[in-house]
Residue, then its C-alpha position, 0 to 999 in steps of 0.5 A: x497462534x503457535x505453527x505446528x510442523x512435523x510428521x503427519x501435520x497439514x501445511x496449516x497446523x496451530x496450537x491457538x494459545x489464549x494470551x492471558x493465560x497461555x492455554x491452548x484451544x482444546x475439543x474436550x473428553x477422552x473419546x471424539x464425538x459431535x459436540x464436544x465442548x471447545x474449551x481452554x486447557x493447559x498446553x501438552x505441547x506434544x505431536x500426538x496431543x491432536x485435540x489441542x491441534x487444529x487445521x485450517x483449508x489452503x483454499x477458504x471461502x469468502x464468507x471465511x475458513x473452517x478450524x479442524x480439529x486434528x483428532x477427528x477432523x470436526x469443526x469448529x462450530x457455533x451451538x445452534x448457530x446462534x447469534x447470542x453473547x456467550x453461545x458455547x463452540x463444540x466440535x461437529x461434523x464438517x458442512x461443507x457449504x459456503x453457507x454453513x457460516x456457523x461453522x466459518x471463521x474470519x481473522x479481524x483486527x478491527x471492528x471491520x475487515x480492512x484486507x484487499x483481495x487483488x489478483x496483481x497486489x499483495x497488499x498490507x497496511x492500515x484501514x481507518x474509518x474517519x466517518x469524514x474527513x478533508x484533510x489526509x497527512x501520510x509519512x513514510x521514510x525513503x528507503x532503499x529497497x532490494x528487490x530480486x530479478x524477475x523474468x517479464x516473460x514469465x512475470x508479466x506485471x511490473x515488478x515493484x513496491x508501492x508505498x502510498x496513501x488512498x483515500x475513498x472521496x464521497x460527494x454531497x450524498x455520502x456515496x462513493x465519488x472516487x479516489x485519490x492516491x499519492x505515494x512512492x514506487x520502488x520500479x525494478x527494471x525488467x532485465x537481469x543486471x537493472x537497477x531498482x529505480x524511484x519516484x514519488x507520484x500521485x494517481x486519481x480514479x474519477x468519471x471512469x478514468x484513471x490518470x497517473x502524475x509522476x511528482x516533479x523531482x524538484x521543489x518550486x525554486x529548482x533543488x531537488x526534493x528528494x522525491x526520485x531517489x532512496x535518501x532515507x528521509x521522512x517525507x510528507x504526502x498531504x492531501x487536504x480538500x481544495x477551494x475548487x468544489x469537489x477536488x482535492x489539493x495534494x502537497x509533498x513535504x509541505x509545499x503543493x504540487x497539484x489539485x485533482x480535476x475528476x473528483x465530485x466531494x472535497x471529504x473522504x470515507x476512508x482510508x488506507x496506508x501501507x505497501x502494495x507489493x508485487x512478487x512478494x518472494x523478491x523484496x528484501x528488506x532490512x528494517x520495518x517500513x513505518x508509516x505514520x497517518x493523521x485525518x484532519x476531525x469536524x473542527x479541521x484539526x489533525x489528529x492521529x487515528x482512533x485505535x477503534x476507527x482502525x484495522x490491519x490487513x495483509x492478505x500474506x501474514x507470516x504464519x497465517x492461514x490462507x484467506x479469502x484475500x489471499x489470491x494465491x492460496x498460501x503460496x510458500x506456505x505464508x513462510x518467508x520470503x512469501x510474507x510480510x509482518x504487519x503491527x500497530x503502535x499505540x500511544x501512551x494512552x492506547x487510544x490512538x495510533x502512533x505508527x504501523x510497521x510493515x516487516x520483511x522476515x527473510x533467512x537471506x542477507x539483506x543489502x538495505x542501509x541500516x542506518x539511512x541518513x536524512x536527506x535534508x542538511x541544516x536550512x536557514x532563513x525564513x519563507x513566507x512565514x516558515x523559519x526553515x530550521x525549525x521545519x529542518x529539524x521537525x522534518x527529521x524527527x516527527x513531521x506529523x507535529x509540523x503544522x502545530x509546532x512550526x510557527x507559520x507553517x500552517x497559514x503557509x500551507x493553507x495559502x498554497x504558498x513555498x513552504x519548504x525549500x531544500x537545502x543542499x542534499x546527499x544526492x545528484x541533482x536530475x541527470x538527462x541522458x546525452x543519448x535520447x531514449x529509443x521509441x522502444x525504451x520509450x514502450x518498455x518505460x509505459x509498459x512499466x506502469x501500464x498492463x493488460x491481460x498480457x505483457x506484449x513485448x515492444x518489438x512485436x509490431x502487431x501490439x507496439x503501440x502509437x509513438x510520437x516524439x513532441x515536447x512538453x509544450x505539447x502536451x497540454x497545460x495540465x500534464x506540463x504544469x504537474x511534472x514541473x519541467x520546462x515547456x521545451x522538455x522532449x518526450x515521447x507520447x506513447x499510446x494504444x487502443x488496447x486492455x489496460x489493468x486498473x493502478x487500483x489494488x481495490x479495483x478490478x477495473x479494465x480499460x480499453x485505451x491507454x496514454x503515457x507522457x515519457x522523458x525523453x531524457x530520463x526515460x520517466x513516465x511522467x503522465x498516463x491515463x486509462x480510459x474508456x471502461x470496458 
């Protein structure tokens, strides 16, 4: 499609070009009537060509959105409504109503619609039908990013960018058990002159909860993994299904971290890959994000996504026409900064697919490294079977090959030993603040993550939630094993019997109490929970 702008042009004007040929959409005959024909001509090109012009509504239906002709204003519409193959489209008078479906049009890349509508997530990324898999591998690289102040009061929702893997668990009757996540957050801090800050995670929806685990920041001997900081490394988010019935064991660059507890089916149904972004208008990006996805078939091999198996969706496609899933109804006509670009790569034989990358058309400069360096440096020596060398090098060129390539490294990871050990890195180790936390900064940091139908603000005493300060050891076996600190590590349990959003994108999920585990150090949120379903 080919954006027409100019005098007298609705904000969604297009000239809808057949790719082969290069002719354009076209209400045929000299002289506007219902059912003329909606053929195929070649371009003019001009302003005052309308009938090869049409328009598209800001605020469609669910069932989908009205092509106009910008002549006389028709529609686009099936002949008879008929369902046949090779049933002509005419030009005909407007219905209005959302049940005229003959005369409404949805954008498909797939043979499924794969675009989320979330009034808290513009969402982009890519769908796969695996009919069922145990086995999820997602990589993506860690890079910088520049997100713009946002003022809390006005922009009530934490202003970040998620990176992430989800999958949709099944149980033993096929139907929906829950879902499980894991993934990177770019967190903007809420005050003017804040940093943009990193970790790595993983969530689970299960039983009517949701809990939240911040990735520990360290890999099992002590050096850091990577996980907190922007390095511009590839890392691997691997889920495979667990010998604990139902749940789902989850590793990072290979090496585990943590098994699910709320799960009732150790196969998933679905799933995505891509960003979840919150102000779309304040992200800057230099360079595509690029993920790279594999499911693990029936005989347990991991193989990349059939291109039939897959769809792309991105609720704000630059240049597109609103959608349905669009909660703001083209907010900044779908024009940079207010969209994203979404693409898929296919392998040699365009049967699979290789990658799909996420662009950021922006007319501003951009502040991301352009060149980021890997995070890893040469490793040496073998563990548990894992000549560290061979996964240094295969971590920074194409990590989805590890398991078959390295020797070693897939008995190691079905074990649920050590298999990756860092070597020295680009970046400080974990920094702990010689001045604690406040209770206050505590509040902000779970407020951050956690959201109900307003942001209060954490010195107004009516809303300020339950704060205690404790350790670790306090916290429970689970929460203290899954952030992979020590036992005598000081936080802050910050808690309310108040309205809490899903962490979902997919979900419209509210809750009515809240928990969050805070470093009293570092001011991370290491552990939260949302409960008791409203």
């Amino acid at each position: 499609m080919e954006r027409v702008t100019g005098s007298g042009m609705p904000p969604f004007a297009y000239r809808i070009k057949n790719p082969a040929s290069g002719k354009c959409l076209n209400a045929a005959g000299a002289t506007p009537t219902n059912r003329a024909a909606i053929i195929i001509y070649t371009c003019n090109g001009t302003l005052s060509a309308t009938n090869e012009i049409w328009w598209m509504d800001s605020d469609p239906y669910p069932e989908g959105v009205h092509i106009r002709n910008k002549r006389d204003n028709r529609c686009a519409d099936i002949t008879g409504g008929s369902t046949a193959n090779n049933t002509p489209l005419v030009n005909f008078n407007c219905n209005e109503s959302q049940s005229a479906w003959n005369q409404l049009f949805q954008v498909r890349t797939g043979s499924f619609n794969c675009t989320e509508r979330s009034s808290d997530w513009n969402v982009s990324g890519l769908c796969i039908l695996p009919q069922s898999t145990s086995g999820v591998m997602g990589i993506w690289f860690n890079v910088p990013s520049t997100i713009a102040y946002r003022d809390p009061s006005t922009y009530v929702l934490s202003n970040e960018l998620r990176s992430r893997i989800n999958v949709d668990v099944i149980n033993a009757s096929n139907g929906y058990s829950g879902e499980v996540q894991m993934g990177w957050r770019a967190v903007r801090a809420p005050t003017s002159a804040g940093a943009v800050s990193y970790n790595a995670y993983w969530q689970e929806l299960g039983q009517n909860v949701e809990e939240y685990h911040a990735l520990p920041f360290v890999d099992p001997v002590g050096s850091p993994n990577g996980s907190n900081v922007a390095d511009g490394a590839q890392h691997t988010y691997m889920m495979m299904a667990s010998s604990t019935a139902g749940q789902w064991d989850l590793f990072y660059d290979f090496n585990y971290v943590a098994t699910t507890k709320r799960q009732s089916g150790g196969r998933a149904d679905f799933v995505t890959t891509g960003l979840q972004s919150r102000y779309i208008d304040a992200l800057t990006q230099s360079q595509p994000y690029e993920f790279r996805v594999q499911t693990t078939n029936a005989a347990g091999v991991w193989v990349k996504p059939d291109l039939a198996q897959t769809a792309l969706g991105n609720n704000k496609e630059c240049g597109m026409f609103p959608i349905w899933e669009d909660f703001s109804s083209g907010a900044g006509n779908n024009q940079p900064p207010w969209c994203l670009t979404t693409a898929r790569t296919q392998t040699e034989a365009k049967t699979t697919v290789e990658t799909t990358k996420i662009s950021k058309p922006t007319t501003a400069v951009s502040l991301l490294d352009q060149s980021p360096a890997t995070n890893f440096l040469p490793r040496s020596g073998v563990v548990n079977g894992v000549d560290q060398a061979l996964l240094s090098r295969c971590l920074a060129s194409d990590p989805t090959r590890c398991l078959q390539e390295v020797p070693g490294l897939q008995s190691c990871v079905q074990q649920r030993l050590l298999c990756s050990v860092s070597a020295a890195t680009r970046h400080a180790t974990i920094t702990r603040s010689a001045t604690p936390t406040s209770e206050t900064d505590a509040i902000v940091a779970a407020r951050s993550l956690i959201h109900g139908s307003e942001q209060p603000s954490a010195k107004n005493s009516s809303s300020k939630p339950e704060v205690t300060r404790t350790t670790l050891a306090d916290m429970g076996l689970p929460v203290r094993a899954a952030t992979g600190l020590a036992p005598d590590t000081p936080v802050y349990a910050v808690s309310a019997d108040s309205p809490a959003r899903s962490w979902n994108s997919d979900s419209h999920a509210r809750y009515g109490r809240w928990t969050a585990v805070v470093d009293a150090g570092t001011g991370d949120v290491l552990y939260a929970r949302l409960d008791s379903p409203r």
